[in-house]
C-alpha positions as CSV (number, residue, x, y, z in Angstrom):
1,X,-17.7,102.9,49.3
2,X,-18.9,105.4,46.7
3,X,-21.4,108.2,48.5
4,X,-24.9,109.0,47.9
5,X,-24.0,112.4,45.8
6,X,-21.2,110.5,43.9
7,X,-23.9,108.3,42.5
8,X,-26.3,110.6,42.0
9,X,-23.6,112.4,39.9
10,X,-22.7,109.1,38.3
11,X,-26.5,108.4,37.0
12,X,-26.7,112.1,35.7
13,X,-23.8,111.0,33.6
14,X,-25.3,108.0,32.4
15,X,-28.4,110.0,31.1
16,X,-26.1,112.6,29.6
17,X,-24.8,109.7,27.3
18,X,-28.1,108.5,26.7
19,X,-28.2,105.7,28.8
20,X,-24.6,104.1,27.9
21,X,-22.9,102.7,30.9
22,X,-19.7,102.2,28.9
23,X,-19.6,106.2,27.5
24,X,-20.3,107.2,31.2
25,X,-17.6,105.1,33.1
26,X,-15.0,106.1,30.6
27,X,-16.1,109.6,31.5
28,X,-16.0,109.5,35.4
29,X,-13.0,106.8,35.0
30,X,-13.4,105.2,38.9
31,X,-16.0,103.4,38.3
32,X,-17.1,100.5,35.9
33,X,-20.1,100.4,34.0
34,X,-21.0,97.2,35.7
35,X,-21.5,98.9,38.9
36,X,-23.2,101.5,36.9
37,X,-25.6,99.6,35.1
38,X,-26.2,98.3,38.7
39,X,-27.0,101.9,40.1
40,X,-29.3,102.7,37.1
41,X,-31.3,99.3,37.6
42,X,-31.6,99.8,41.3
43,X,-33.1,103.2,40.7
44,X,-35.7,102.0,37.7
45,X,-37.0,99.7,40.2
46,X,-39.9,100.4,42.1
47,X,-39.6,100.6,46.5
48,X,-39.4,97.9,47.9
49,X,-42.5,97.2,50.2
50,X,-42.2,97.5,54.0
51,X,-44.5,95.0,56.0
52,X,-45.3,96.0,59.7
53,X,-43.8,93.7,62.4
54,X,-47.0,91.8,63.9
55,X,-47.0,91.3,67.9
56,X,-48.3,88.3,69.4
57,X,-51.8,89.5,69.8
58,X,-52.0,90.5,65.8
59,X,-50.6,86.9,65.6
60,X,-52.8,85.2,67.5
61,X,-56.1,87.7,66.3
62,X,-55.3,86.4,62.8
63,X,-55.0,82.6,63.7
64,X,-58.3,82.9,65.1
65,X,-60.2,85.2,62.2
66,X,-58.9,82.5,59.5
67,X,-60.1,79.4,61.6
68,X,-63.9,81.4,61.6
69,X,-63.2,81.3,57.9
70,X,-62.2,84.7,56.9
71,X,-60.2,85.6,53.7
72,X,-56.5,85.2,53.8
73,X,-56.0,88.0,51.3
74,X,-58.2,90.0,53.7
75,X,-56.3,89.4,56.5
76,X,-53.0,90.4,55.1
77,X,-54.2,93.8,53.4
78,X,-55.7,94.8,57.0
79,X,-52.9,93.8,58.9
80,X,-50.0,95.1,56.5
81,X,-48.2,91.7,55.9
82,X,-47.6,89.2,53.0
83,X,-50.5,86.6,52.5
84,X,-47.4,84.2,53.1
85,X,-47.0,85.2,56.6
86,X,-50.9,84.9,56.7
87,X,-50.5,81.3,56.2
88,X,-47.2,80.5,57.7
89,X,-49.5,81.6,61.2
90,X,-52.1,79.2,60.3
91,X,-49.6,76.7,60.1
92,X,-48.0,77.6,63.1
93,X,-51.4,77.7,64.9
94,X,-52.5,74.7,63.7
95,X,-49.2,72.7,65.4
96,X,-49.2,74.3,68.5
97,X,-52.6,76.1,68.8
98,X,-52.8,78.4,71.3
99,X,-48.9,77.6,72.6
100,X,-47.4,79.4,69.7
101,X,-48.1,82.9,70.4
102,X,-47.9,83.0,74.5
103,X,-45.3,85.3,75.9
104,X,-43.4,83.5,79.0
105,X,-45.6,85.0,81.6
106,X,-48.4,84.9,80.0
107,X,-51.4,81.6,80.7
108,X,-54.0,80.0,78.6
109,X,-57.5,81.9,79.8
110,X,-59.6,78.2,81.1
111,X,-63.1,79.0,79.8
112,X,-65.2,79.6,83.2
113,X,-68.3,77.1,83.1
114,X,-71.7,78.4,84.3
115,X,-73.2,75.8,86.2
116,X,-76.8,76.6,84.6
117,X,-75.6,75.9,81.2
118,X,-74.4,72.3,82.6
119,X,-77.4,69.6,81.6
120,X,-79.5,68.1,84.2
121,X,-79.6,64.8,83.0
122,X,-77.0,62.3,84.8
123,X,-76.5,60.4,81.7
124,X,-76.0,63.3,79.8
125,X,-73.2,64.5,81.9
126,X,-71.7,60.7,82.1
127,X,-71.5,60.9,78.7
128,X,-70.2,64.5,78.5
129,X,-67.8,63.3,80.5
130,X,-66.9,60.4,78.7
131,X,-66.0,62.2,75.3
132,X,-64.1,64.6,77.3
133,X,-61.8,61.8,79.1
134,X,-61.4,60.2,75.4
135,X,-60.2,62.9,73.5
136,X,-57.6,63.6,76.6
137,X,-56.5,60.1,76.6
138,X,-55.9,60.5,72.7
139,X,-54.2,63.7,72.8
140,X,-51.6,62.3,75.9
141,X,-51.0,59.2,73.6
142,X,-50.4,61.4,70.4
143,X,-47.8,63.4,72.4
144,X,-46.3,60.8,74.5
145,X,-46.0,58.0,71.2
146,X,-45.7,60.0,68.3
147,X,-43.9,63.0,69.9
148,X,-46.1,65.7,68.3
149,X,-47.0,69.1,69.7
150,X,-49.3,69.5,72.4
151,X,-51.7,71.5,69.6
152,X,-51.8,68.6,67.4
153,X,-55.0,67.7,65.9
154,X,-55.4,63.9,66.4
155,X,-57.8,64.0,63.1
156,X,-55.1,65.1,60.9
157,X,-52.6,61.8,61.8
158,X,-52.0,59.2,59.2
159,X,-53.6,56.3,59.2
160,X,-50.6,54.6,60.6
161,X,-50.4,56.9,63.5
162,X,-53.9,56.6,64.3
163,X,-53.6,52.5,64.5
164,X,-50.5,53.4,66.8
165,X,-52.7,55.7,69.4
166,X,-55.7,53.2,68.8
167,X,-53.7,50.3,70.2
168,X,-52.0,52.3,73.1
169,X,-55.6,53.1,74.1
170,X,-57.8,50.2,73.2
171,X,-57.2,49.0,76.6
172,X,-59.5,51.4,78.3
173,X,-61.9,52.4,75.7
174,X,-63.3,50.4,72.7
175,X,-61.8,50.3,69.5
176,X,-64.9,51.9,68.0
177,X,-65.0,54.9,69.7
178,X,-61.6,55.5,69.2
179,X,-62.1,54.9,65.3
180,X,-65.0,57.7,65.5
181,X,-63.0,59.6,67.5
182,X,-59.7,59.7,64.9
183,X,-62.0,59.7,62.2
184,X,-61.1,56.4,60.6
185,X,-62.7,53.5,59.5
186,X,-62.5,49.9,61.5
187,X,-61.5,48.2,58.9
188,X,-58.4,51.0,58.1
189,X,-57.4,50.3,61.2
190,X,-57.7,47.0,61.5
191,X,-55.8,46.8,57.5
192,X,-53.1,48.9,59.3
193,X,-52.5,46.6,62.2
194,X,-52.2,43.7,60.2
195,X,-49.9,45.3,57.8
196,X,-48.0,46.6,60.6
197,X,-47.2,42.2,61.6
198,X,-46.8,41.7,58.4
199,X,-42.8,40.8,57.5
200,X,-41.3,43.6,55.7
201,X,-41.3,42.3,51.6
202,X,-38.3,44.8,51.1
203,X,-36.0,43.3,53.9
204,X,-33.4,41.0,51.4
205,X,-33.9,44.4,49.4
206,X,-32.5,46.7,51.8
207,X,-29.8,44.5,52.3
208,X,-28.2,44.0,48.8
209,X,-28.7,47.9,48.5
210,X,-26.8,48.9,51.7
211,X,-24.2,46.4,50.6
212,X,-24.0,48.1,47.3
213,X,-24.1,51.7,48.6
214,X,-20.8,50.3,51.0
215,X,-19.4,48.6,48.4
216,X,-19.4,52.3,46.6
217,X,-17.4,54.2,49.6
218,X,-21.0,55.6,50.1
219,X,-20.8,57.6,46.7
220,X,-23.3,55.9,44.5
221,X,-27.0,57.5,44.3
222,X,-30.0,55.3,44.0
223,X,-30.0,55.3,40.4
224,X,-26.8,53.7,40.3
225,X,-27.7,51.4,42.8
226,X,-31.1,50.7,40.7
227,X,-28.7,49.5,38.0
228,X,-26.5,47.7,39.9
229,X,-29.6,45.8,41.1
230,X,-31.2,45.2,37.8
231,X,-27.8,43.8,36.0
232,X,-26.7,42.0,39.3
233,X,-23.4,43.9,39.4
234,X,-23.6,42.7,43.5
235,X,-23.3,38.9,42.4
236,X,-26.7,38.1,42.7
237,X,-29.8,37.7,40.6
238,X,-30.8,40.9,38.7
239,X,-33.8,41.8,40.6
240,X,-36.4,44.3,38.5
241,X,-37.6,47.3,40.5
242,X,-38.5,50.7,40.1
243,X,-35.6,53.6,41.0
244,X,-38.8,55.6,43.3
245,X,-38.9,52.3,45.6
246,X,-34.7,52.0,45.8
247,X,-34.3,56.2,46.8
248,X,-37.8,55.3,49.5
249,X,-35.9,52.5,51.1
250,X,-32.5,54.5,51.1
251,X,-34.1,57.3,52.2
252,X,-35.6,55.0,55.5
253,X,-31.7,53.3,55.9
254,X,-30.6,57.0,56.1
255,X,-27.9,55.9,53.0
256,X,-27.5,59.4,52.4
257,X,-24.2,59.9,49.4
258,X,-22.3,63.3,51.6
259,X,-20.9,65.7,48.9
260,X,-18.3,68.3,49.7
261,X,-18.8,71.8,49.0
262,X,-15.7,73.2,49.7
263,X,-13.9,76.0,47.6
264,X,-11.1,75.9,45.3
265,X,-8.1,76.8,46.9
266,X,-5.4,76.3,44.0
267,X,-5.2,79.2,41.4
268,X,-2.9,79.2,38.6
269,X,-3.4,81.8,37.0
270,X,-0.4,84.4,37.1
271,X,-1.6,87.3,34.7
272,X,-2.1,87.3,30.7
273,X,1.7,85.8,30.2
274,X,0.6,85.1,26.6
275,X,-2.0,85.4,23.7
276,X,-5.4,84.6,24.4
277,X,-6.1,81.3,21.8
278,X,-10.0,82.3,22.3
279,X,-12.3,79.9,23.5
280,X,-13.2,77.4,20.1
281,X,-15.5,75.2,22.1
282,X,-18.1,77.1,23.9
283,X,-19.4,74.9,26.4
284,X,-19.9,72.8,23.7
285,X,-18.6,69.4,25.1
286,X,-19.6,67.1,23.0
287,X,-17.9,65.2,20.2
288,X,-19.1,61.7,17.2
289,X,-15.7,60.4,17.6
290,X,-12.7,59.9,20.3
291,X,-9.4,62.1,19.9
292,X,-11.4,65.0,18.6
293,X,-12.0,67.1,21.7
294,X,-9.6,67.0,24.6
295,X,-10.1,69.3,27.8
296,X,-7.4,69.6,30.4
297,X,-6.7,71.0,34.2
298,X,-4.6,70.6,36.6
299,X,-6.5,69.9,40.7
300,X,-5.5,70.4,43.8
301,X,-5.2,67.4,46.7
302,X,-4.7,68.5,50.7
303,X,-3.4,65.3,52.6
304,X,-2.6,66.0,56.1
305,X,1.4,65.7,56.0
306,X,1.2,67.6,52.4
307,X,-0.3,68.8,48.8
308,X,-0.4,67.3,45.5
309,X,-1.5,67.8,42.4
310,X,-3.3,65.9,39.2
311,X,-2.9,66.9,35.8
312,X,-5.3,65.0,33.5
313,X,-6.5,65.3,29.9
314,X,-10.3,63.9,29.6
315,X,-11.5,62.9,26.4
316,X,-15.1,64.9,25.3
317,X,-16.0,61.7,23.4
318,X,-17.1,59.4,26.1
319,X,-15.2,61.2,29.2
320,X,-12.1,58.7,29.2
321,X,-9.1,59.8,31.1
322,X,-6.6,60.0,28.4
323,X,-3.8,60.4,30.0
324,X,-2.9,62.1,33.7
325,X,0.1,62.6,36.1
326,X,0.3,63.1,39.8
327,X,3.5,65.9,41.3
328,X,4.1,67.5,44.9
329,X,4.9,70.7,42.2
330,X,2.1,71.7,40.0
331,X,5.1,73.1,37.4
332,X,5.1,73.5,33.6
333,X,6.7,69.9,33.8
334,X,3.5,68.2,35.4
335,X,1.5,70.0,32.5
336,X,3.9,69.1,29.7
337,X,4.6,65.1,30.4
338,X,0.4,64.9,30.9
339,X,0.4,65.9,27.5
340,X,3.6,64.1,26.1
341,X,1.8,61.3,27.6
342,X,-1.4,62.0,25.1
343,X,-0.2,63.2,22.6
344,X,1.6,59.1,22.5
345,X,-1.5,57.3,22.6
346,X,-3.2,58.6,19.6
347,X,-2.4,58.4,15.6
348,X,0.2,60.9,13.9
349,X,-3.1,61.4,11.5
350,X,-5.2,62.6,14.7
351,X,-4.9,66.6,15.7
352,X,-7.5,67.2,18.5
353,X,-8.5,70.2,19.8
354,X,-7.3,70.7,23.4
355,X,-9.0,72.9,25.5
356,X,-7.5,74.4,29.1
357,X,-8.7,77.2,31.8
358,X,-5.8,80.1,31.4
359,X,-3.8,78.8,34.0
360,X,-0.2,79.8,33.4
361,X,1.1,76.1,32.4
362,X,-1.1,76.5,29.8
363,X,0.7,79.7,28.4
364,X,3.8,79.5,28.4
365,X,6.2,79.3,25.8
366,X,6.9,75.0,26.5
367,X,3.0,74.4,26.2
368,X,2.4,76.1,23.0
369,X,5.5,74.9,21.3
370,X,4.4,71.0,22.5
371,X,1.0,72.2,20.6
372,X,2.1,73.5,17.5
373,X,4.8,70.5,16.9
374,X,2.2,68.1,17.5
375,X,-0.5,69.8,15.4
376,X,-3.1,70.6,18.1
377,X,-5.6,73.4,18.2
378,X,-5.3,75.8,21.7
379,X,-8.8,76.6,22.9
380,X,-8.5,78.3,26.4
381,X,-11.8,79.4,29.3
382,X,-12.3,82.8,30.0
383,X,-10.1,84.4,33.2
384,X,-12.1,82.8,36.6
385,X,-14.7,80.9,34.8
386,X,-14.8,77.6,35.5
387,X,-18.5,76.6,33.4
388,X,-16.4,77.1,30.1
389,X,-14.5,74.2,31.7
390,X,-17.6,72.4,33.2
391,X,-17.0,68.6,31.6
392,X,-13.3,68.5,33.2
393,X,-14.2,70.5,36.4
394,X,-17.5,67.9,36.5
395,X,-14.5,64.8,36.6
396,X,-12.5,66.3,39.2
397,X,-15.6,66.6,41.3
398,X,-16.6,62.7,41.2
399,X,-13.0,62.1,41.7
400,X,-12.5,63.7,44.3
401,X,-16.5,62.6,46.0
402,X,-16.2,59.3,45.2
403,X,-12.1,58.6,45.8
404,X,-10.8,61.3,48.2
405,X,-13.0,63.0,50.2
406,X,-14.2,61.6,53.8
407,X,-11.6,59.2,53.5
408,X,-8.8,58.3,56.2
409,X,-5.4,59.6,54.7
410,X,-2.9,59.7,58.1
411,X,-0.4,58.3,57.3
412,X,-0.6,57.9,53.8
413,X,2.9,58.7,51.7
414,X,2.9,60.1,48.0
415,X,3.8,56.8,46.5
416,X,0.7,54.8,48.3
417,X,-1.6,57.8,47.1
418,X,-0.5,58.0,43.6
419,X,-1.0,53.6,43.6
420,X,-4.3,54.2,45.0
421,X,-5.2,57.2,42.8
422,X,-4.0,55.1,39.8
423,X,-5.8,52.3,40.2
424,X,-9.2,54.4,40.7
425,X,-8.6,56.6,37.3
426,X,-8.4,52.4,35.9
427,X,-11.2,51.1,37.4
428,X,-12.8,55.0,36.5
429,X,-12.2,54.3,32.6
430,X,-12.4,50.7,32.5
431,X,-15.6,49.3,34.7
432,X,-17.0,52.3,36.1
433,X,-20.8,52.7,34.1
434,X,-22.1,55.9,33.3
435,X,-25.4,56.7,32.3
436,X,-24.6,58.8,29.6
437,X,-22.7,55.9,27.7
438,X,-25.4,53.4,27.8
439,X,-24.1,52.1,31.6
440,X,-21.1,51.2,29.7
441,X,-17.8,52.4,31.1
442,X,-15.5,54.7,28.6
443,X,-13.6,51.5,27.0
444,X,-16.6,48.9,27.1
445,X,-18.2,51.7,25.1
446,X,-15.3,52.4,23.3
447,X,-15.3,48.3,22.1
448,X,-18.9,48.4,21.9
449,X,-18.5,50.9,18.5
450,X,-14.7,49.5,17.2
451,X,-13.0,52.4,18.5
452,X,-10.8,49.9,20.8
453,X,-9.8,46.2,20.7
């Protein structure tokens, strides 16, 4: 932790050279001028600005001056706080009126009624009386059906919601006062109901696309389930319908695809062991023909009894898994056969350019002497920077979400993970669509130009 003078000292420095961060840090020499170039910045910009804390009566004061209609901008210049906060209390107040800004102790003040403002007529109270028992029979069925908050303004339901609390209450009071009441029309309502008996025209629907969405392992999204449905990839008729209406109904199924977020835990990088081949491709991941742009890695997989590891080569053509290979040991050896392996299923006349992260298989002497003999170009990621990798970092991703992850693997040995893997990277290149290729799979795509037989 570098001290307040330190920097100070450190920023003098900096405007000794001019402004160079780099000059300055080879100057002081214990800090770098990323750290510097933060300091200066921090500095250049102006304070941030402090908002007061606002107590419940501020809170509540300003709930009440916007509902009279004042300015929102006003309010937040007089109190000292962000416009947003403005609104985020009208939003709270509206929800819970006068409930959101109570302490525990404290009670809602009951208006006091002066008998002399009360009318004389009978009928006039009756009816005063009447409004008053309708709007609290409305309110207890909003709360007690739709579980909103007790400051919930019945006016602002859907119409759906309304028909709900209309039904609930028809019973005691007619349905036209109850539509006056929830400000909505008779005949909404009355549309509502109906469509509320009405059999659900999605129901054979929802089925075929929780089917799918099973079928998956619960890793395809709706678009691919809106393709699977339109090409009948379920063993049914195609059916034509729009993506927005397959994410609504898997939205209301609660078919929900559950990625994984976790970190990386597998580093193999050991220090610069070797030359630095440059990186030739520049996120630049895409190729006109097959054999032209390989990228490589080597992942990580954490079964309960123990670890393995996959070593693949992906091809930047269409994403095909060119060749791969599964070891408890992630050696030079698993690196080297991935690539024997490769390096075998292409033309002596073909010299792709394979591109790696700087992980230390990838650098040693047995690596670069496989490359050179076999005419291929090294192209290698910047040190702990896994975009210049994205395309094969992207594959182990969907691998791993769609094959291993939230998946049952007690009990499972090596030699039943490495069948089940094997067939997935299969069904992966030979019948898995992709978007990207047309909803062709690497090889169908592959036929589809005469690259394969």
């Amino acid at each position: 932790m570098y001290s307040l003078e330190f920097k100070k000292k450190a920023l003098s420095v900096v405007d000794k050279h001019g402004g160079s961060c780099i000059k300055a840090a080879r100057e002081l020499k214990v800090v770098c001028p990323r750290t510097l170039r933060r300091w200066r910045d921090e500095k250049a910009k102006p304070p941030r600005k402090r908002y007061t804390h606002l107590s419940r009566t501020q809170k509540r004061s300003i709930a009440r001056h916007l509902q009279q209609g004042d300015s929102a901008a006003l309010l937040s210049e007089h109190y000292g706080v962000s416009i947003t906060t403005v609104y985020n209390i009208r939003d709270e107040y509206r929800q819970k009126g006068e409930f959101s800004f109570m302490e525990r102790k404290e009670k809602i003040e009951v208006p006091r009624i002066d008998p002399k403002d009360l009318p004389d007529d009978i009928d006039a109270l009756k009816k005063r009386c009447a409004e008053l028992e309708l709007d609290n029979a409305i309110l207890e069925q909003t709360i007690e059906i739709l579980k909103k908050e007790p400051g919930v303004d019945p006016s602002d339901l859907s119409n759906t919601e309304k028909m709900m609390v209309i039904g609930a209450s028809k019973a005691r009071f007619s349905v036209s006062d109850l539509c006056d009441r929830l400000c909505i029309a008779r005949s909404s309502y009355y549309y509502s109901r109906n469509a509320a008996k009405r059999p659900d025209p999605h129901a054979d629907m929802r089925n075929r696309i929780r089917a799918i969405f099973e079928q998956s392992g619960m890793t395809f999204g709706s678009e691919r389930i809106w393709h699977s449905l339109r090409v009948g990839d379920d063993g049914l008729d195609p059916v034509i319908v729009s993506e927005k209406v397959v994410r609504r109904l898997m939205r209301e199924e609660g078919l929900v695809v559950i990625y994984n977020k976790k970190k990386r835990t597998y580093s193999s990088y050991k220090g610069e062991i070797s030359e630095h081949p440059g990186n030739k491709v520049c996120r630049n991941f895409h190729t006109d023909k097959p054999n032209v742009l390989w990228l490589t890695d080597i992942t990580q997989f954490t079964l309960p009894d123990y670890k393995c590891y996959l070593s693949a080569i992906i091809d930047c053509f269409d994403g095909k898994v060119t060749s791969y290979r599964l070891s408890k040991n992630p050696d030079a050896k698993l690196a080297n056969s991935t690539l024997i392996q490769a390096v075998g299923s292409i033309r002596a006349s073909e010299h792709p350019m394979l591109h790696s992260d700087c992980g230390c298989h990838y650098r040693w002497p047995g690596w670069i002497g496989l490359c050179e003999a076999h005419g291929i170009v090294r192209s290698m990621s910047k040190r702990a920077c896994s975009p210049d990798n994205a395309a094969c970092e992207a594959f182990f991703g969907r691998l791993k979400n769609e094959f291993f992850y939230y998946r049952d693997w007690d009990s499972v040995s090596f030699e039943e993970f490495s069948d089940r893997l094997d067939r997935y990277i299969k069904y992966y290149n030979n019948d898995r669509k992709k978007k990207s290729l047309g909803w062709m799979s690497p090889m169908q795509y592959r036929k589809s130009l005469g690259y394969a037989a």
